[in-house]
DSSP file (Angstrom, degrees, kcal/mol; ACC not computed):
  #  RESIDUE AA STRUCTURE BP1 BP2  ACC     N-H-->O    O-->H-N    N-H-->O    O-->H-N    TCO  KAPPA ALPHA  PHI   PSI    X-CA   Y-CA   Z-CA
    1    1 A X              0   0    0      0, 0.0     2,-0.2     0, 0.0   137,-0.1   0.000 360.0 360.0 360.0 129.9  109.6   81.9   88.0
    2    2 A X        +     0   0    0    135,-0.4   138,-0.0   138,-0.2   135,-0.0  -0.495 360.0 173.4 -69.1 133.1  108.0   80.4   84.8
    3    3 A X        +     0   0    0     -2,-0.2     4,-0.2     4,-0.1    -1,-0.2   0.546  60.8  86.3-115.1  -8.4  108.8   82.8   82.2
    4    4 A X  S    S+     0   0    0      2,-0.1     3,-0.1     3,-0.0    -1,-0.0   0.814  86.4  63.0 -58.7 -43.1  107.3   80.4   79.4
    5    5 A X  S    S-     0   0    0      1,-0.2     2,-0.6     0, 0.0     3,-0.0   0.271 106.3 -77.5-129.0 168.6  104.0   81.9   80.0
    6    6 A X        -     0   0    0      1,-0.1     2,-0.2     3,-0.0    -1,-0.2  -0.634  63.0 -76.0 -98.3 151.4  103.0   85.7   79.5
    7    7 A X        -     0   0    0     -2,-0.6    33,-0.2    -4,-0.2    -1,-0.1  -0.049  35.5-119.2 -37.7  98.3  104.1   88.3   81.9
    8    8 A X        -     0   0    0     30,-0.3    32,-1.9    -2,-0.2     2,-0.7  -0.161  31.7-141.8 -51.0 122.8  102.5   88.9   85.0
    9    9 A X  E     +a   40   0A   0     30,-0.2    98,-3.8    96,-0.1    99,-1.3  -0.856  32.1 171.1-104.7  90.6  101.3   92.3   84.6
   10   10 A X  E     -ab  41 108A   0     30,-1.8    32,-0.6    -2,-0.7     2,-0.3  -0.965  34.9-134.0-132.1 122.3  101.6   94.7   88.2
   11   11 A X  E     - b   0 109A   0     97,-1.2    99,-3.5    -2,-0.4     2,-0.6  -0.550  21.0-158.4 -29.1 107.0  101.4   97.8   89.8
   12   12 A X  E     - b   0 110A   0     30,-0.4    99,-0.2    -2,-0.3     2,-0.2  -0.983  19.2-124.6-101.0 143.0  104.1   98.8   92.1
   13   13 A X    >>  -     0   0    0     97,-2.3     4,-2.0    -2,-0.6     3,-1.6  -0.503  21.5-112.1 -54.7 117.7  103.5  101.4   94.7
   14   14 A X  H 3> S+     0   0    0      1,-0.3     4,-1.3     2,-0.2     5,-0.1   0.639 119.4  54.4  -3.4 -45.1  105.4  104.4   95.1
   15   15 A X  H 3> S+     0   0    0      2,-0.2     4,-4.6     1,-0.2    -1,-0.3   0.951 101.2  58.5 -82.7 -39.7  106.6  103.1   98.1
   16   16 A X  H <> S+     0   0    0     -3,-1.6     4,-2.2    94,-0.3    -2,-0.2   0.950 110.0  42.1 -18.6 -82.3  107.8  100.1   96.6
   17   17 A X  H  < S+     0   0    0     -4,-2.0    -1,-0.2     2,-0.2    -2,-0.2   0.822 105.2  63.7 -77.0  -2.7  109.9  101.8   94.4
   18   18 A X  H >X>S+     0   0    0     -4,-1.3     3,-2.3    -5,-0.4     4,-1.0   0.952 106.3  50.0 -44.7 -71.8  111.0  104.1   96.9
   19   19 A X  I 3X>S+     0   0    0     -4,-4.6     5,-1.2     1,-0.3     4,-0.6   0.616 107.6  44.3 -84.2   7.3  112.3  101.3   98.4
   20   20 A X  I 3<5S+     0   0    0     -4,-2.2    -1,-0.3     3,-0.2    11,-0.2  -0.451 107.3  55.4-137.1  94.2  114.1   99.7   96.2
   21   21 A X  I <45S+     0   0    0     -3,-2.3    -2,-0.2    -2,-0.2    -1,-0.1  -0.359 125.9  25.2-136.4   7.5  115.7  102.3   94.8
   22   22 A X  I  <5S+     0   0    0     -4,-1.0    -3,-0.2     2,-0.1    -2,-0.2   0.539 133.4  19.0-143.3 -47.3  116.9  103.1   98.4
   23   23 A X  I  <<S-     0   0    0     -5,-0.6     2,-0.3    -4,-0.6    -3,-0.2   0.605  81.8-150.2-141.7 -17.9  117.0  100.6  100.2
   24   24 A X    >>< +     0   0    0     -5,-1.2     4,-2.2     1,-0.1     3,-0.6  -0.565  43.9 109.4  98.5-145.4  117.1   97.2   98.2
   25   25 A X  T >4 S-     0   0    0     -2,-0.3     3,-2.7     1,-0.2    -1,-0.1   0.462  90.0 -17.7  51.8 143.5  115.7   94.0   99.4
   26   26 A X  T 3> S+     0   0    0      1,-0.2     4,-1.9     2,-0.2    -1,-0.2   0.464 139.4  49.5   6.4 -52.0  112.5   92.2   98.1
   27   27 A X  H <> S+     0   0    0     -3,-0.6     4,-3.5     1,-0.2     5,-0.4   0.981 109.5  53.2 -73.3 -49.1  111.2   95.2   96.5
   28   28 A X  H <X S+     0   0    0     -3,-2.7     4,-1.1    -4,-2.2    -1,-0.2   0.880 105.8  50.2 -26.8 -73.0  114.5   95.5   95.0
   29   29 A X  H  > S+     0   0    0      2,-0.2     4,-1.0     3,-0.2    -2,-0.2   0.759 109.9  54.5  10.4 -71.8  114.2   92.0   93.7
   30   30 A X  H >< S+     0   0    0     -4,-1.9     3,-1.4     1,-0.2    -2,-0.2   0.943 111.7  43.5 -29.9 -75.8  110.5   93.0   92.1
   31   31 A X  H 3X S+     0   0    0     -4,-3.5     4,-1.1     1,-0.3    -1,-0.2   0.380 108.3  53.0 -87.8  -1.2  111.9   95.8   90.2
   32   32 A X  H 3X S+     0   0    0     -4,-1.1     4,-2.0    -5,-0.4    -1,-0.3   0.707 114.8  51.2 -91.5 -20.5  115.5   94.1   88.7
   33   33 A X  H << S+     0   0    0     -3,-1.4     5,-0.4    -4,-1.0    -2,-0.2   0.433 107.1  46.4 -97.5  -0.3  112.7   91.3   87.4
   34   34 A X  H >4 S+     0   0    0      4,-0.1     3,-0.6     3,-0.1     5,-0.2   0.751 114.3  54.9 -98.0 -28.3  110.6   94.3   85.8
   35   35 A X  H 3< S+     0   0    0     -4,-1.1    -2,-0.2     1,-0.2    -3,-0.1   0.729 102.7  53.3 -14.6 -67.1  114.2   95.2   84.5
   36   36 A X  T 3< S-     0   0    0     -4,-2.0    -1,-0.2     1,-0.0    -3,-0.2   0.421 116.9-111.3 -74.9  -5.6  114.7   91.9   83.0
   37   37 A X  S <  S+     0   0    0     -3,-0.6    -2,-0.1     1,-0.1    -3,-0.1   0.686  85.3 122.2  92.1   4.4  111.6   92.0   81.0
   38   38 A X  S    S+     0   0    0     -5,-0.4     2,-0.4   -31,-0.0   -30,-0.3   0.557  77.1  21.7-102.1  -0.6  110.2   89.2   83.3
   39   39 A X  S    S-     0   0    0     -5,-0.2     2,-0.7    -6,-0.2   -30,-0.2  -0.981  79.9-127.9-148.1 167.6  107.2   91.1   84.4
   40   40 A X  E     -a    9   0A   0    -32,-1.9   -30,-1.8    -2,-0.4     2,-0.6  -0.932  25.7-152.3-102.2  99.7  105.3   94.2   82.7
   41   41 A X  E     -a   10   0A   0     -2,-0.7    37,-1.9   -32,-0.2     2,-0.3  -0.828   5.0-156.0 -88.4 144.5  104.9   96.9   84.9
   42   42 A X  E     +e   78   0B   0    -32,-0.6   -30,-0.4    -2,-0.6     2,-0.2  -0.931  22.3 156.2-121.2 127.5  102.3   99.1   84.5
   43   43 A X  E     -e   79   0B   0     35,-1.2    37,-2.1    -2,-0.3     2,-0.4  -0.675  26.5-135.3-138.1-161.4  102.5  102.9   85.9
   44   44 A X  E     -e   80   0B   0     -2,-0.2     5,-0.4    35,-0.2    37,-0.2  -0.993  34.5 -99.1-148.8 147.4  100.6  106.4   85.0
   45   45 A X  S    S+     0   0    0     35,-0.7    36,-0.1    -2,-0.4    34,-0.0   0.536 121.0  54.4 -31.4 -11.9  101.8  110.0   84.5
   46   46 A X  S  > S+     0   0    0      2,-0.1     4,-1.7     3,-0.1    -1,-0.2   0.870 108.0  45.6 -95.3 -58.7  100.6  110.7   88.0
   47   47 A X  T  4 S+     0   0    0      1,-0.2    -2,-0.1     2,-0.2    -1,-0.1   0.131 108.3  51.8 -91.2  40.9  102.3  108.1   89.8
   48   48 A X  T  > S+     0   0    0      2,-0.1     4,-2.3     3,-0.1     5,-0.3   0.263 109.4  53.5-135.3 -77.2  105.5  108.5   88.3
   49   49 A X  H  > S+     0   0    0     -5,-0.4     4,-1.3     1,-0.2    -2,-0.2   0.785 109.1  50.3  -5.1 -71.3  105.1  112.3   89.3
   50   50 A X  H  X S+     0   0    0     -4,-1.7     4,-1.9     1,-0.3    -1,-0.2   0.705 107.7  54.1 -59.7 -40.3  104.4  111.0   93.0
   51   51 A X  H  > S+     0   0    0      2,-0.2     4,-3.7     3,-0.2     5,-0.4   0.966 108.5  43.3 -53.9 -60.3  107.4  109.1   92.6
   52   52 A X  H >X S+     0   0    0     -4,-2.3     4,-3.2     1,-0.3     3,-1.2   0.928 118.0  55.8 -47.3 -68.7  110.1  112.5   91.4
   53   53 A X  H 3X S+     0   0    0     -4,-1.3     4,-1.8     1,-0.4    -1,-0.3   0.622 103.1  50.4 -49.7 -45.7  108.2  114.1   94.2
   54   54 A X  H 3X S+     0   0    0     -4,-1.9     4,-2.5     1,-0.3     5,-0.4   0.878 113.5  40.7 -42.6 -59.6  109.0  111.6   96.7
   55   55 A X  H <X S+     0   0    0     -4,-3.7     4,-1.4    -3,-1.2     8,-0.4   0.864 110.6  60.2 -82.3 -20.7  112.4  111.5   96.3
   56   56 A X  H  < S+     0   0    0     -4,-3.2     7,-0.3    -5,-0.4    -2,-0.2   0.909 119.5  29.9 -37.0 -84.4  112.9  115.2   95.8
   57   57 A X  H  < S+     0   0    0     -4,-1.8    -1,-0.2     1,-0.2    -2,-0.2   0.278 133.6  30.5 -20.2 -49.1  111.7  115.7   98.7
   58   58 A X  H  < S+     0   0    0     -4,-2.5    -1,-0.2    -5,-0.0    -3,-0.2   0.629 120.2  43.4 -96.4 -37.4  112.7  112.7  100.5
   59   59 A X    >X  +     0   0    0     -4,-1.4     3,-2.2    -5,-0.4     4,-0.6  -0.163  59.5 165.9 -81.2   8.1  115.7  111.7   98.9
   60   60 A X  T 34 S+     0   0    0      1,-0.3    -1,-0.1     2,-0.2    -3,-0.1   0.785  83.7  55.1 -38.7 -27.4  118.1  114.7   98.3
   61   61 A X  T 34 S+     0   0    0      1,-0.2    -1,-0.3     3,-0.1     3,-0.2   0.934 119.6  34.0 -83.2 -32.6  120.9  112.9   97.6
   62   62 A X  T X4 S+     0   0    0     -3,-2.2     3,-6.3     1,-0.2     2,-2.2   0.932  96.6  79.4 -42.0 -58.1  118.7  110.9   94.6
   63   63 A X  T 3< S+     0   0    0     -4,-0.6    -1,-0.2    -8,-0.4    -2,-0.1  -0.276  86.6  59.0 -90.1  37.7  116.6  113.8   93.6
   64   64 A X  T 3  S+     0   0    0     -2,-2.2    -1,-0.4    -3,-0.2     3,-0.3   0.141 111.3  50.2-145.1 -34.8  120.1  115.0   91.4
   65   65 A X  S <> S+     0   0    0     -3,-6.3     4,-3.1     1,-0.2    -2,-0.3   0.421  83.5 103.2 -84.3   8.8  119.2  111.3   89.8
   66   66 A X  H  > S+     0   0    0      1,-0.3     4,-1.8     2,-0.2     5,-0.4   0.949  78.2  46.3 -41.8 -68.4  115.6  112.0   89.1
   67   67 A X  H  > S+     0   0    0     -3,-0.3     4,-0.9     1,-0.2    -1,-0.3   0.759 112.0  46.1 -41.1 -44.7  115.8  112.4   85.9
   68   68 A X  H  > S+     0   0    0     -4,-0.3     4,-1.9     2,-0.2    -1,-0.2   0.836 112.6  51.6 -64.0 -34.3  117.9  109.6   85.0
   69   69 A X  H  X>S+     0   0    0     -4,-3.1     4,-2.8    -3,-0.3     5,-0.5   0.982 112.0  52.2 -69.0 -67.6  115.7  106.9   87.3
   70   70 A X  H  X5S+     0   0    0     -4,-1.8     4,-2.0     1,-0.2    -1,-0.2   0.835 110.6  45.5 -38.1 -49.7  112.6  108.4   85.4
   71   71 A X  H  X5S+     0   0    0     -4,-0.9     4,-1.9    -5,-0.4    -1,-0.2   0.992 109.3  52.4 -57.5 -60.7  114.0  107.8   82.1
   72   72 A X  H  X5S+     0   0    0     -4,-1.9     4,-1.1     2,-0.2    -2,-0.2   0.805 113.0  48.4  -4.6 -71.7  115.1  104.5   82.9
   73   73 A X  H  X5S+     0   0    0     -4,-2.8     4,-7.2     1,-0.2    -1,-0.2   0.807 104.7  56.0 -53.3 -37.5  111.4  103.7   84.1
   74   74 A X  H  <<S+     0   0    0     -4,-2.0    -2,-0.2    -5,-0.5    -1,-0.2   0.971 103.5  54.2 -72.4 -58.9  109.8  104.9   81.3
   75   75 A X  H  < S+     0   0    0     -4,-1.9    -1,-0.3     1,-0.3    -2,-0.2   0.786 120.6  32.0  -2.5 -59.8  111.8  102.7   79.0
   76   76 A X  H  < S+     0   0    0     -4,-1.1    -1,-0.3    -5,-0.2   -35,-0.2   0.948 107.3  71.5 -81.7 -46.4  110.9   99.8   80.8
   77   77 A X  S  < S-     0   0    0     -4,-7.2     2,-0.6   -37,-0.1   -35,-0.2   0.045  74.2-129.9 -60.2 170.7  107.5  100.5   82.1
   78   78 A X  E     -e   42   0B   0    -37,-1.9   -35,-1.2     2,-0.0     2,-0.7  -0.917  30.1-148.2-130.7 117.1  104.1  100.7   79.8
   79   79 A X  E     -e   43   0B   0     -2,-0.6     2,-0.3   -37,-0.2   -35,-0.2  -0.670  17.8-174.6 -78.7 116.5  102.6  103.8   80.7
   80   80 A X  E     -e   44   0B   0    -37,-2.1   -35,-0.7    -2,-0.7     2,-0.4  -0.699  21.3-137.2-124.2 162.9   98.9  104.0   80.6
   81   81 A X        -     0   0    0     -2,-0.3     2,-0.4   -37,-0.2   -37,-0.0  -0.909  29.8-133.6-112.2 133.2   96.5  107.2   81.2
   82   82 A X        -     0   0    0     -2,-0.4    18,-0.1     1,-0.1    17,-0.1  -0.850  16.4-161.6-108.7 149.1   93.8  105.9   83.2
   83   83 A X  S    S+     0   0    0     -2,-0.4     2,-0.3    16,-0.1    -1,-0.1   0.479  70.8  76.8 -93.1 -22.5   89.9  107.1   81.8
   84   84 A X        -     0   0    0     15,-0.2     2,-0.7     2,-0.0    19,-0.1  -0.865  68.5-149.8-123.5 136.6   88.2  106.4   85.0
   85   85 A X        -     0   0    0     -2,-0.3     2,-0.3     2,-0.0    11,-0.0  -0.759  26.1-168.6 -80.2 123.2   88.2  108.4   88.4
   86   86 A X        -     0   0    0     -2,-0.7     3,-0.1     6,-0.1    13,-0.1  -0.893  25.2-168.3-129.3 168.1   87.8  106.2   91.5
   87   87 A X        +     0   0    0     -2,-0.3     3,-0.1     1,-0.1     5,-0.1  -0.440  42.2 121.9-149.2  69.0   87.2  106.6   95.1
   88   88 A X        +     0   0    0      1,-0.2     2,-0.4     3,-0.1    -1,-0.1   0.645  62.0  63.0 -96.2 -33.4   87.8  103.5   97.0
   89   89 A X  S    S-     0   0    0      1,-0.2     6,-0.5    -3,-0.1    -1,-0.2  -0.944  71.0-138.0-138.1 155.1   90.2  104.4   99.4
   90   90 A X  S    S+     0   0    0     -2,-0.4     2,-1.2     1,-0.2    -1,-0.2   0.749 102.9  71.8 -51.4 -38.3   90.0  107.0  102.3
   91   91 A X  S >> S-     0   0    0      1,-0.2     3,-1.6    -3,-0.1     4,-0.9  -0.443  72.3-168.6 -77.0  84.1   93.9  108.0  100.9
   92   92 A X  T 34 S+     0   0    0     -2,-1.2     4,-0.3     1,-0.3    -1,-0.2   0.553  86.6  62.1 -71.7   5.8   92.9  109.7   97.4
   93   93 A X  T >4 S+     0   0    0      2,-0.1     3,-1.0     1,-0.1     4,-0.3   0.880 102.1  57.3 -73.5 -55.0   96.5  109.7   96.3
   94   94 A X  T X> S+     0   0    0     -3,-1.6     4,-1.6     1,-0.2     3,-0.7   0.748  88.7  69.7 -31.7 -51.1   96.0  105.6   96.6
   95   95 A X  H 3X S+     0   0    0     -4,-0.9     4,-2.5    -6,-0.5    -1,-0.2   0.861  91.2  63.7 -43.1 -39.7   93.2  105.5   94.2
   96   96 A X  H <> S+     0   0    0     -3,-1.0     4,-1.8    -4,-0.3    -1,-0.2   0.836  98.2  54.6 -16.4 -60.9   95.8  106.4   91.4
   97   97 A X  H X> S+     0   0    0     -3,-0.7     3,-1.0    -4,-0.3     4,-0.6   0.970 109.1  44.5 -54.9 -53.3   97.3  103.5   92.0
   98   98 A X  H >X S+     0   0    0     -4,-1.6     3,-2.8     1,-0.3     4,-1.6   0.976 113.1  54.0 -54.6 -56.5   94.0  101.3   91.5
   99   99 A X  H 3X S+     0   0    0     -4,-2.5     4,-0.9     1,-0.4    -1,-0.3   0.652 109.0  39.9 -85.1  -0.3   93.1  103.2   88.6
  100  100 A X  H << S+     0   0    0     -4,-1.8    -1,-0.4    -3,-1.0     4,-0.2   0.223 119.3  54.3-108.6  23.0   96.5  102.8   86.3
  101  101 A X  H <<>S+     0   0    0     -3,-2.8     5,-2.2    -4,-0.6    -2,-0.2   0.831 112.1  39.3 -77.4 -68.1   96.2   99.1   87.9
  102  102 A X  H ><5S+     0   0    0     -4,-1.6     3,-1.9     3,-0.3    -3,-0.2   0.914 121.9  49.6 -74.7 -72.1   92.3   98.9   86.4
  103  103 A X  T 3<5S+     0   0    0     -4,-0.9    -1,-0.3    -5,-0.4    -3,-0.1   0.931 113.7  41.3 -38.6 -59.8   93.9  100.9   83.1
  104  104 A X  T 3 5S-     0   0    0     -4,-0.2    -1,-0.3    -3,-0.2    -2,-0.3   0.169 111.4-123.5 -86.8  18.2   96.8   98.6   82.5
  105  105 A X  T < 5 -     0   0    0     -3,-1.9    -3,-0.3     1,-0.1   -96,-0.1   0.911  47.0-171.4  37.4  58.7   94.5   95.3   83.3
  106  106 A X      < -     0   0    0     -5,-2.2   -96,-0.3     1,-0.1     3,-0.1  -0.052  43.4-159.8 -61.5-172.7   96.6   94.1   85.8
  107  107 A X  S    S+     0   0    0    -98,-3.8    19,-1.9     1,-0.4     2,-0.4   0.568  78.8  29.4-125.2 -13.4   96.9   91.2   87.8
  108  108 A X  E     -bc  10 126A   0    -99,-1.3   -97,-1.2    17,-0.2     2,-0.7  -0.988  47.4-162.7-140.8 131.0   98.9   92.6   90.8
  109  109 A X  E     -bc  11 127A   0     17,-1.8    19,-2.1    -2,-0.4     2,-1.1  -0.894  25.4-153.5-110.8 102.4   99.3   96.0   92.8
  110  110 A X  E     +bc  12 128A   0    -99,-3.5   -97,-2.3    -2,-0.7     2,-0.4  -0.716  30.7 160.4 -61.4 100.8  102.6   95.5   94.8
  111  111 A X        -     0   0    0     17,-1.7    19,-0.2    -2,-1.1   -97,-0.0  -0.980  59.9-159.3-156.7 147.8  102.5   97.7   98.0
  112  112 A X        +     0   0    0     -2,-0.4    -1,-0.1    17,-0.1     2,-0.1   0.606  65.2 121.9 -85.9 -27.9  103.6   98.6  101.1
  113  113 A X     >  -     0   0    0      1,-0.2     4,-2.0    -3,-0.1     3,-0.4  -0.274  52.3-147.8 -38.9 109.4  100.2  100.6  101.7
  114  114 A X  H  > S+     0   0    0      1,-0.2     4,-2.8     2,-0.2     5,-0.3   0.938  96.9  44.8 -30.0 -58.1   97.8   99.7  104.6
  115  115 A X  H  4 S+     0   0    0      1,-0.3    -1,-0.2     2,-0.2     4,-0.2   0.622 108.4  51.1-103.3   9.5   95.0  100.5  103.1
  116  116 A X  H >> S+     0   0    0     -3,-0.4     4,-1.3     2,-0.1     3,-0.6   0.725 111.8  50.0 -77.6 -33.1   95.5   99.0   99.8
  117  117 A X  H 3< S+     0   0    0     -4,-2.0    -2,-0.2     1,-0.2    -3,-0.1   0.960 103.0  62.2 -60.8 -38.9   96.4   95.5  101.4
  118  118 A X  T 3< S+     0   0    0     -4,-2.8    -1,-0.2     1,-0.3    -3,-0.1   0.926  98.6  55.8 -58.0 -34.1   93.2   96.1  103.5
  119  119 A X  T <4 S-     0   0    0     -3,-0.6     2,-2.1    -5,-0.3    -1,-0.3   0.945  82.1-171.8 -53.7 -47.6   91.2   95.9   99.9
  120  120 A X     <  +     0   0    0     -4,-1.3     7,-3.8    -3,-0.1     2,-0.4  -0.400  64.1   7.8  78.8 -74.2   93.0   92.6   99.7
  121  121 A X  E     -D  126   0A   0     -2,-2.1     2,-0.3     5,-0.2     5,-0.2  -0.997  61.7-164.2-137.7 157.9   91.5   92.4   95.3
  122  122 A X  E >  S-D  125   0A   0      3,-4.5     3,-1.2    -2,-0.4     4,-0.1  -0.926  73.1 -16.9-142.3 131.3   89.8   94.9   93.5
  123  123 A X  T 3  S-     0   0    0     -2,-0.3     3,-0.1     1,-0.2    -2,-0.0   0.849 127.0 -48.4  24.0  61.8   88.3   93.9   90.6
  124  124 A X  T 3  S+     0   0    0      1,-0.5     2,-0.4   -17,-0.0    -1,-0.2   0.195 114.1 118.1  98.8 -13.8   89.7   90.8   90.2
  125  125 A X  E <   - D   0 122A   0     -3,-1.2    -3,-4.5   -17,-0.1    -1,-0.5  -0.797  59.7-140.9 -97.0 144.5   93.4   92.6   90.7
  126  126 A X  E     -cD 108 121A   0    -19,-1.9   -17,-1.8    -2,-0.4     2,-0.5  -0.899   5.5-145.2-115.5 120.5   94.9   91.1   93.6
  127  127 A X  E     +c  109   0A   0     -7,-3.8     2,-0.4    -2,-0.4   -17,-0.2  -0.854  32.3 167.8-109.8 128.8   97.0   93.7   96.1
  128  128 A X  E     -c  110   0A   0    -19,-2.1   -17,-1.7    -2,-0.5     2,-0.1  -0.977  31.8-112.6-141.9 103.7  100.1   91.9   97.6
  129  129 A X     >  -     0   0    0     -2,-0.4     4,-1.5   -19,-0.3     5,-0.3  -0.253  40.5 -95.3 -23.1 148.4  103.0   92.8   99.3
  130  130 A X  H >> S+     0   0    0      2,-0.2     4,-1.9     1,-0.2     3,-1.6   0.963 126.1  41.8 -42.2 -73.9  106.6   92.6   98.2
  131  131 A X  H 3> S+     0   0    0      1,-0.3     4,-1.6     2,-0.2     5,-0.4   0.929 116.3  45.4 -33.7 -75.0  106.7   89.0  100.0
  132  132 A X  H 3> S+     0   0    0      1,-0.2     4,-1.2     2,-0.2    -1,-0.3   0.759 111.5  49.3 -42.1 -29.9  103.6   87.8   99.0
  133  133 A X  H <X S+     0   0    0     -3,-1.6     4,-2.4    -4,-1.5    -1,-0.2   0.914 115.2  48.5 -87.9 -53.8  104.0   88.8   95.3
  134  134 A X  H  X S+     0   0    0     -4,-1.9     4,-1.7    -5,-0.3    -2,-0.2   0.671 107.5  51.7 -43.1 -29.1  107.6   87.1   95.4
  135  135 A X  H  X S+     0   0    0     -4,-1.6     4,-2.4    -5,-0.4    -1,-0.2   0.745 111.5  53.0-122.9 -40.7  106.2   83.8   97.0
  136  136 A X  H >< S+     0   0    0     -4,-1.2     3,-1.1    -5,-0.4    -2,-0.2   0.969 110.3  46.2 -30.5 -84.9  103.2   83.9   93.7
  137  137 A X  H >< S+     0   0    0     -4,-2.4     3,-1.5     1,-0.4  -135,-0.4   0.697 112.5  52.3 -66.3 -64.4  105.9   84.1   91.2
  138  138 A X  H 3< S+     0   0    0     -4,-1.7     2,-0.6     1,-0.2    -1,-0.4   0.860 110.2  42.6  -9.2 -91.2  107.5   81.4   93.0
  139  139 A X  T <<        0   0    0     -4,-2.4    -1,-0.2    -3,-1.1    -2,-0.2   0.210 360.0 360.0 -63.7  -2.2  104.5   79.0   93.1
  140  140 A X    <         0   0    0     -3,-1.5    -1,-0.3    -2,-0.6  -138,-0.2   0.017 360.0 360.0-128.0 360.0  103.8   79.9   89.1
């Protein structure tokens, strides 16, 4: 990955950090290079929320690290409030995503989501899978 250049600026998806914070692998990979400083991630109050909830929920045996992972994030991440409501996809929990993407001028939404990949870009942000995002950063 060229790091001389400025920092590829992305959304990951809840599910995304689900899974690597559970399970490792590619997404894993993503989030030790948002870690390193080598990429900005960009997230919102909401989806950082969706995140605790998730692993409460999902997670019990995390959910006692909520707190710590959340701290962690915030540290690293640049947290934006998004100003605009949108309603692009049928999943309105998914719109979130788009709009602290839209907020933070990104260039990339990372996801595991159907029906953000189905968008393929939205305005000019380009929505990726773990592979695909990996295989950029590569080629850059």
């Amino acid at each position: 990955m060229n790091t001389d250049t400025k920092k590829v600026s992305v959304v990951l998806d809840t599910n995304i950090l689900i899974s690597s914070i559970g399970f490792g692998g590619k997404p894993r990979k993503i989030l030790n290079l948002a870690l390193e400083h080598r990429l900005q991630v960009i997230s919102s109050p909401l989806l950082l929320a969706e995140l605790d909830d998730v692993i409460s929920k999902k997670f019990p045996l995390l959910a006692e690290n909520v707190k710590k992972i959340h701290k962690h994030l915030n540290k690293r991440f640049k947290i934006v409030n998004p100003k605009e409501s949108l309603h692009i996809v049928r999943d309105e929990p998914d719109n979130r995503v788009l709009e602290a993407a839209l907020q933070g001028k990104c260039q990339y939404i990372v996801t595991g989501d159907r029906d953000l990949l189905d968008i393929g870009t939205y305005e000019k942000i380009k929505i990726v899978t773990p592979n695909d995002f990996l295989t950029l950063l590569e080629n850059n």
